[in-house]
N, CA, C and O atoms as a GROMACS GRO file, in nm:
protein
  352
    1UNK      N    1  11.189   7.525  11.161
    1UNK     CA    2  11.296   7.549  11.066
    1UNK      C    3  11.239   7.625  10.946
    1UNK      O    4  11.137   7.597  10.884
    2UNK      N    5  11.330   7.733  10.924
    2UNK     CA    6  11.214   7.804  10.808
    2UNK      C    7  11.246   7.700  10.671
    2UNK      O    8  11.327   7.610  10.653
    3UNK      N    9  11.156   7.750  10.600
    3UNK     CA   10  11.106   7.668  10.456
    3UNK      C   11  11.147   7.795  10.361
    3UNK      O   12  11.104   7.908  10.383
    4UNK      N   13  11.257   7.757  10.227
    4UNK     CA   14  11.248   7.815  10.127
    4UNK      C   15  11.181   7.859   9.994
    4UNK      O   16  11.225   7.772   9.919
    5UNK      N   17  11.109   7.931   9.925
    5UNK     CA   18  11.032   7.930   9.868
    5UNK      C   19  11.137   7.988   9.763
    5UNK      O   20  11.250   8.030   9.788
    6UNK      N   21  11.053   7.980   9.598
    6UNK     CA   22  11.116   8.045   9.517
    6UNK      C   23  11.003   8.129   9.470
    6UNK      O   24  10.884   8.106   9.490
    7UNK      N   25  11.062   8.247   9.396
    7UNK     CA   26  10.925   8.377   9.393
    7UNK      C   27  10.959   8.394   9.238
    7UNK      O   28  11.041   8.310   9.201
    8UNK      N   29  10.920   8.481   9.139
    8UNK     CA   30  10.976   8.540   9.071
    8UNK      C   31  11.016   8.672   9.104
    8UNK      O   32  10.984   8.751   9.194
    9UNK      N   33  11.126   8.676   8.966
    9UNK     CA   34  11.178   8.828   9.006
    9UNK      C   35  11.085   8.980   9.028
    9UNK      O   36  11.131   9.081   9.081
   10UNK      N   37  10.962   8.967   8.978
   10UNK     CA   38  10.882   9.086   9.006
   10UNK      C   39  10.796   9.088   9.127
   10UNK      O   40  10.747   9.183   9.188
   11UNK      N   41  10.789   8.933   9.149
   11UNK     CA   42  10.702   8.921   9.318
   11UNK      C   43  10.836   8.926   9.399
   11UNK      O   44  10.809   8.894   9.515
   12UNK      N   45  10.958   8.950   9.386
   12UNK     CA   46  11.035   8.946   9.510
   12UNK      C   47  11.067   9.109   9.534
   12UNK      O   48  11.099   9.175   9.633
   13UNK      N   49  11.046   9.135   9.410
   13UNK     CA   50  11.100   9.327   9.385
   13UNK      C   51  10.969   9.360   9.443
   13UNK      O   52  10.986   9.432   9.541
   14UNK      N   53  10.875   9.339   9.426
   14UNK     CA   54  10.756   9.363   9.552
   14UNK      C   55  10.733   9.362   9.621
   14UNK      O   56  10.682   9.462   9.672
   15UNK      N   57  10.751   9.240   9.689
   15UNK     CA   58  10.779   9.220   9.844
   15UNK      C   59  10.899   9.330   9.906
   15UNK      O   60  10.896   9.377  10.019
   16UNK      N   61  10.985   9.354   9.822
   16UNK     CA   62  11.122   9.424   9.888
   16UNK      C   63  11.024   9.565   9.918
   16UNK      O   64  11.012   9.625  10.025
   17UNK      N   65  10.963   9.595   9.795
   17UNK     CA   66  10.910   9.755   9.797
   17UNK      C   67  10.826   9.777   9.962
   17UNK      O   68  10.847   9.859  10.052
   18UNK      N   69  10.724   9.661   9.951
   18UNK     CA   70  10.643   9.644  10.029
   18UNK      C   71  10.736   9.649  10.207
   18UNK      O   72  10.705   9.722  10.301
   19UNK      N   73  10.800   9.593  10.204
   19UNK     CA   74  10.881   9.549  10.336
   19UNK      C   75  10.945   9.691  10.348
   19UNK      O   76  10.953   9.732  10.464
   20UNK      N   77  10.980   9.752  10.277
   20UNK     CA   78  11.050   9.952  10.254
   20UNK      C   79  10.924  10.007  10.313
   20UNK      O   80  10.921  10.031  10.433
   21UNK      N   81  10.840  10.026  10.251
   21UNK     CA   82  10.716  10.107  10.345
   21UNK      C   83  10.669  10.061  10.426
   21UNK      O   84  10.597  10.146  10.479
   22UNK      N   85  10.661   9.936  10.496
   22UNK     CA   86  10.652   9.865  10.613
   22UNK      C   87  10.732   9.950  10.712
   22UNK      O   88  10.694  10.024  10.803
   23UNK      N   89  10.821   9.928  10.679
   23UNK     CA   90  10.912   9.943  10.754
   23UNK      C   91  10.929  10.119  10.787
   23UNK      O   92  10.919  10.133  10.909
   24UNK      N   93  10.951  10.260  10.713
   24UNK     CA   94  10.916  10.353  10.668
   24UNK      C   95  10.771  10.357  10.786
   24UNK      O   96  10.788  10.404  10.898
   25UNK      N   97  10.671  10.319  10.754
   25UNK     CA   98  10.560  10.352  10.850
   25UNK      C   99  10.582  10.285  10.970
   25UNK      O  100  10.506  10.319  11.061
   26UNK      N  101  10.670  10.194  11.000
   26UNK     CA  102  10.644  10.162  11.166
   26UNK      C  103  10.808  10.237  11.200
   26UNK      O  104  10.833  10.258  11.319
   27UNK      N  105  10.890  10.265  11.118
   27UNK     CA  106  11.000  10.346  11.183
   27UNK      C  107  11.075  10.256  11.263
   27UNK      O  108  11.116  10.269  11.378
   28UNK      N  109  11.091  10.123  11.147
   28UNK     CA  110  11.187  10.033  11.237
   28UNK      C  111  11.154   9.941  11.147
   28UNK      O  112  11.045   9.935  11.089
   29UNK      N  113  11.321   9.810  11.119
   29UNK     CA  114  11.305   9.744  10.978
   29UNK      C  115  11.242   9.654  11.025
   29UNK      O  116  11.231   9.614  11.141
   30UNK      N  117  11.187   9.610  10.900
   30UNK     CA  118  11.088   9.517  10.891
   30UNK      C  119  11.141   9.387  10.775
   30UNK      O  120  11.138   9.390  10.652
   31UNK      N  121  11.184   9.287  10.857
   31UNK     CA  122  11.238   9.201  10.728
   31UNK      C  123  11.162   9.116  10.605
   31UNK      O  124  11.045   9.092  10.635
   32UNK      N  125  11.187   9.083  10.519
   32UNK     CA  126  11.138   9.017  10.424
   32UNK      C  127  11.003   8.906  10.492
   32UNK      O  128  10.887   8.905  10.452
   33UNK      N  129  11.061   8.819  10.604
   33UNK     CA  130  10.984   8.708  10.616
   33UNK      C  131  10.836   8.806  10.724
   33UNK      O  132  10.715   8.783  10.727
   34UNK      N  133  10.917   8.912  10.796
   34UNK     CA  134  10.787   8.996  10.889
   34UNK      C  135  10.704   9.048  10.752
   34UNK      O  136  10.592   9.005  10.722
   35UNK      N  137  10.756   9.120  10.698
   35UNK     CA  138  10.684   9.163  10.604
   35UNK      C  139  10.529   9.018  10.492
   35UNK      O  140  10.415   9.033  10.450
   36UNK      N  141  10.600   8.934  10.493
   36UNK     CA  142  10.500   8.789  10.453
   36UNK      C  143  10.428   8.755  10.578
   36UNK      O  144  10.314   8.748  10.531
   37UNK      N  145  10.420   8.740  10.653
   37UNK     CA  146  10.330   8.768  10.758
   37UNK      C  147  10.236   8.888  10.794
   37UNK      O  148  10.120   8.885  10.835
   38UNK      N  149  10.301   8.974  10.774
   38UNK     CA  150  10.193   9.085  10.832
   38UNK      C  151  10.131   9.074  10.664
   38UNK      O  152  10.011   9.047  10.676
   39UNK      N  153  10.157   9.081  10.557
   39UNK     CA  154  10.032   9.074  10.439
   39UNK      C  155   9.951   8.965  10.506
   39UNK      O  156   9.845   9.003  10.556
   40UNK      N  157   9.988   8.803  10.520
   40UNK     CA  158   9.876   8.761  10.519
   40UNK      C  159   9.809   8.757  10.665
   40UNK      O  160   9.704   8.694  10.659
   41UNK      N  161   9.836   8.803  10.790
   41UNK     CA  162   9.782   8.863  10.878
   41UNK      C  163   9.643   8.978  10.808
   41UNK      O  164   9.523   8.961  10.826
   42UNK      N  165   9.707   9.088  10.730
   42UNK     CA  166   9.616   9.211  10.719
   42UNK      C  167   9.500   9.095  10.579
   42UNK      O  168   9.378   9.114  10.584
   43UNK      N  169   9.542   9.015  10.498
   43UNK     CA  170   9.455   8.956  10.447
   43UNK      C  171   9.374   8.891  10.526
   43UNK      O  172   9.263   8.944  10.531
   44UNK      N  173   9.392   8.747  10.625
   44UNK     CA  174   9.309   8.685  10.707
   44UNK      C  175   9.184   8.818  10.793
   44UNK      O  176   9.061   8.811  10.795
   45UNK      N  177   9.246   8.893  10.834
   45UNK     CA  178   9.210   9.007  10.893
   45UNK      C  179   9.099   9.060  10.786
   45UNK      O  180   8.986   9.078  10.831
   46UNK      N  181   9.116   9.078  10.686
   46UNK     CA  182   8.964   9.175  10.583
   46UNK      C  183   8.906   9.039  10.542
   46UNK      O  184   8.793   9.055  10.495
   47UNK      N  185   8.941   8.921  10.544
   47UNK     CA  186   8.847   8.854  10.532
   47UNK      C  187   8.790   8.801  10.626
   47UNK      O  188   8.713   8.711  10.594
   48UNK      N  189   8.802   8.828  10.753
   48UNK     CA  190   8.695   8.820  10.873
   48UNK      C  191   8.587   8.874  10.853
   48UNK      O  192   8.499   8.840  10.931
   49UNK      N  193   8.555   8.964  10.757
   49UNK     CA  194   8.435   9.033  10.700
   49UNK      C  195   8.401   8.968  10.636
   49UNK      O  196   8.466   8.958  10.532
   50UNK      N  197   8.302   8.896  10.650
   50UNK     CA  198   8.166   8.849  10.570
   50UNK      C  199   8.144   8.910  10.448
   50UNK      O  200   8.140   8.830  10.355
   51UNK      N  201   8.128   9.038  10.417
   51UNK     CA  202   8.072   9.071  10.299
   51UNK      C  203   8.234   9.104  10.205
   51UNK      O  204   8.228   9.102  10.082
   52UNK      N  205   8.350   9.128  10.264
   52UNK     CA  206   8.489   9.168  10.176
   52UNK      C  207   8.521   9.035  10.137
   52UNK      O  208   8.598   9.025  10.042
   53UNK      N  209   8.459   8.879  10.216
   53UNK     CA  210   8.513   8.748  10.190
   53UNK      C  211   8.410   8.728  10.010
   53UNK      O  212   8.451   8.718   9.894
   54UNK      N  213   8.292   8.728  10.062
   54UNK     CA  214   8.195   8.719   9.926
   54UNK      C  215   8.254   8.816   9.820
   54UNK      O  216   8.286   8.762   9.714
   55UNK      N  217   8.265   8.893   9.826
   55UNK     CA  218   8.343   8.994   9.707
   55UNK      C  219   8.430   8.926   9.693
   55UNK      O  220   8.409   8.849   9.598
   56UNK      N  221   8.530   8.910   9.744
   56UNK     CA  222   8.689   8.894   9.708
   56UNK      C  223   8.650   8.741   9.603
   56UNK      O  224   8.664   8.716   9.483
   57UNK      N  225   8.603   8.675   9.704
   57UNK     CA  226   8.554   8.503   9.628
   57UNK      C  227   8.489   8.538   9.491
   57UNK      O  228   8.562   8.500   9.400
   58UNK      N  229   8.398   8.586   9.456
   58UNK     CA  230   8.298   8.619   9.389
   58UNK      C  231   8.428   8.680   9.240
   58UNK      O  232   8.422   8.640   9.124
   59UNK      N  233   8.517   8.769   9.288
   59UNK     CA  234   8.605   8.822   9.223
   59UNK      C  235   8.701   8.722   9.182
   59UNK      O  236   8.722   8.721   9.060
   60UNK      N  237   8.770   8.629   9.258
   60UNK     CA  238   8.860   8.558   9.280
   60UNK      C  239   8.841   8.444   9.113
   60UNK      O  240   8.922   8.430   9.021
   61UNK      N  241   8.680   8.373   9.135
   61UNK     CA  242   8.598   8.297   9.095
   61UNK      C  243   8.614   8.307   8.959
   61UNK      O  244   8.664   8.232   8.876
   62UNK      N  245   8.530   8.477   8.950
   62UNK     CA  246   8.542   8.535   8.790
   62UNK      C  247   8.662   8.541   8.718
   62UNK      O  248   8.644   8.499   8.604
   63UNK      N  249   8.810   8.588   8.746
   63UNK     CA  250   8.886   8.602   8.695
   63UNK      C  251   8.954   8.503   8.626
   63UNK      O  252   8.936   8.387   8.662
   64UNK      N  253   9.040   8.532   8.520
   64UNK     CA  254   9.121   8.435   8.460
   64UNK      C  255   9.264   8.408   8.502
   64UNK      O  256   9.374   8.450   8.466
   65UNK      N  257   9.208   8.298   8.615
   65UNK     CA  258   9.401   8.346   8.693
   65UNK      C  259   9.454   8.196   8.591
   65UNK      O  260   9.383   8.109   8.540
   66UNK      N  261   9.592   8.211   8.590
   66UNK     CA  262   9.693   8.153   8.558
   66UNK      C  263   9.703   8.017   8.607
   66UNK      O  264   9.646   7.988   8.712
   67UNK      N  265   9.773   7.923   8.538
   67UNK     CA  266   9.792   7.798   8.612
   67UNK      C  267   9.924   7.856   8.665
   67UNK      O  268   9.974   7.960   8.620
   68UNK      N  269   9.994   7.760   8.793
   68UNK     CA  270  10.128   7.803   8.822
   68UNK      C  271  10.240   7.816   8.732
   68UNK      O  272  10.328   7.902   8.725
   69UNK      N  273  10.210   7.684   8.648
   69UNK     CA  274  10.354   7.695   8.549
   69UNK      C  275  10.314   7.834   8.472
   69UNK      O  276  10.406   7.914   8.486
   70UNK      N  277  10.213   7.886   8.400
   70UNK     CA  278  10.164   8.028   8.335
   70UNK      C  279  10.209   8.148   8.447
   70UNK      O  280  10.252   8.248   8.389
   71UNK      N  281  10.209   8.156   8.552
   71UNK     CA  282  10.248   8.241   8.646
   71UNK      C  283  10.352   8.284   8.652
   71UNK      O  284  10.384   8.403   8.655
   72UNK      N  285  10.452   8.143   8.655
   72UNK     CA  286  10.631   8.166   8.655
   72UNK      C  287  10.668   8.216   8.516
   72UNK      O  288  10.747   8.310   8.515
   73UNK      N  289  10.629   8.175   8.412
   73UNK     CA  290  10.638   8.214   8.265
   73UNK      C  291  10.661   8.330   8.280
   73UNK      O  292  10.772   8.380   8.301
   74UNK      N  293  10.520   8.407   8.266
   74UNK     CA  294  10.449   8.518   8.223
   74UNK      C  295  10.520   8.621   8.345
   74UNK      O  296  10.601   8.704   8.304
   75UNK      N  297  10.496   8.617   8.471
   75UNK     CA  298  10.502   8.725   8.564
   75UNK      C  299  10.710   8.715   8.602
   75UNK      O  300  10.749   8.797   8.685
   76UNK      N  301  10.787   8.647   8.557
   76UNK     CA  302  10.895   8.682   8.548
   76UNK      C  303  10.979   8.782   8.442
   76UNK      O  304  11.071   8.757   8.365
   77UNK      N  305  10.923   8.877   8.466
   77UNK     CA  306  10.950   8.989   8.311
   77UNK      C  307  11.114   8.991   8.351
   77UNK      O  308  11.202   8.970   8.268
   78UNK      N  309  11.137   9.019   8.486
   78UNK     CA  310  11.256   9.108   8.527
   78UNK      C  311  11.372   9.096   8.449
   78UNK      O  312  11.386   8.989   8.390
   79UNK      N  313  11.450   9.176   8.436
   79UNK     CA  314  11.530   9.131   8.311
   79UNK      C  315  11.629   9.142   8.403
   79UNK      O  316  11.630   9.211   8.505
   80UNK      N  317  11.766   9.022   8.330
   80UNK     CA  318  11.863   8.977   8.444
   80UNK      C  319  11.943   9.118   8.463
   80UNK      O  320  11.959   9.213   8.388
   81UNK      N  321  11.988   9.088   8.603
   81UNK     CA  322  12.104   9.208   8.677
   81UNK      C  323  12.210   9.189   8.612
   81UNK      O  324  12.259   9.081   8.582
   82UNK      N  325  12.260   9.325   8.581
   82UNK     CA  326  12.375   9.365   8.477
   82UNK      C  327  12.454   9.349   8.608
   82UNK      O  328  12.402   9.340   8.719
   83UNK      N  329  12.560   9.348   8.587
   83UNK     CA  330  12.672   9.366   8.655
   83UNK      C  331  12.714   9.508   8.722
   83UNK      O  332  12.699   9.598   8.639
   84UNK      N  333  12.745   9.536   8.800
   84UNK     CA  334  12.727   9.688   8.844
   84UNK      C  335  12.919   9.729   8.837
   84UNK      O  336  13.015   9.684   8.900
   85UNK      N  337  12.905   9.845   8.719
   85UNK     CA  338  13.069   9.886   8.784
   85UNK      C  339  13.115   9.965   8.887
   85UNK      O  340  13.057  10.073   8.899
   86UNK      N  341  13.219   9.937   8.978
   86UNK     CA  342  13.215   9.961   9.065
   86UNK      C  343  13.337  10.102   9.053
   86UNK      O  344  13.449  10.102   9.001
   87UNK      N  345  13.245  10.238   9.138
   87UNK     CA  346  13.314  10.349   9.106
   87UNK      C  347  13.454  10.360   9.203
   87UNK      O  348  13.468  10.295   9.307
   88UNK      N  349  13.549  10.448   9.152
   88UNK     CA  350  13.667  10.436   9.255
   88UNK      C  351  13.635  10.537   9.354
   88UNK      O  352  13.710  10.554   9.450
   0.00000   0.00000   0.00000
């Protein structure tokens, strides 16, 4: 049974972009949930490399990532959808 997740508005406008050129390069749509799979497919996939896993970690480690609640805060810039008028 699929599972709902909630994203923010700039990780979902990403994913959409992302799932557009997905889709665009294989020449056939590619939906939202294919599209979350094949990222973490092509991720599991470069980190089968030994030396891209130590980098990435090594990188991962150093950085100043966010707690989750700082994530939803901060990375929801999107500013709400206006209402669209509709032309005759």
């Amino acid at each position: 049974m699929p599972t709902m997740i909630s994203l923010p508005d700039t990780v979902y406008q990403d994913l959409i972009s992302v799932s557009e050129e997905l889709s665009d390069m294989a020449k056939k749509p590619i939906s939202l949930s294919m599209t979350v799979y094949l990222l973490t497919s092509i991720y599991r996939a470069h980190l089968h490399n030994a030396c891209a896993r130590d980098v990435f970690r090594h990188k991962l480690a150093a950085s100043d990532i966010m707690s989750p609640e700082e994530f939803e805060k901060a990375w929801d810039l999107t500013a709400p959808e206006q209402p669209r008028s509709e032309k005759p």
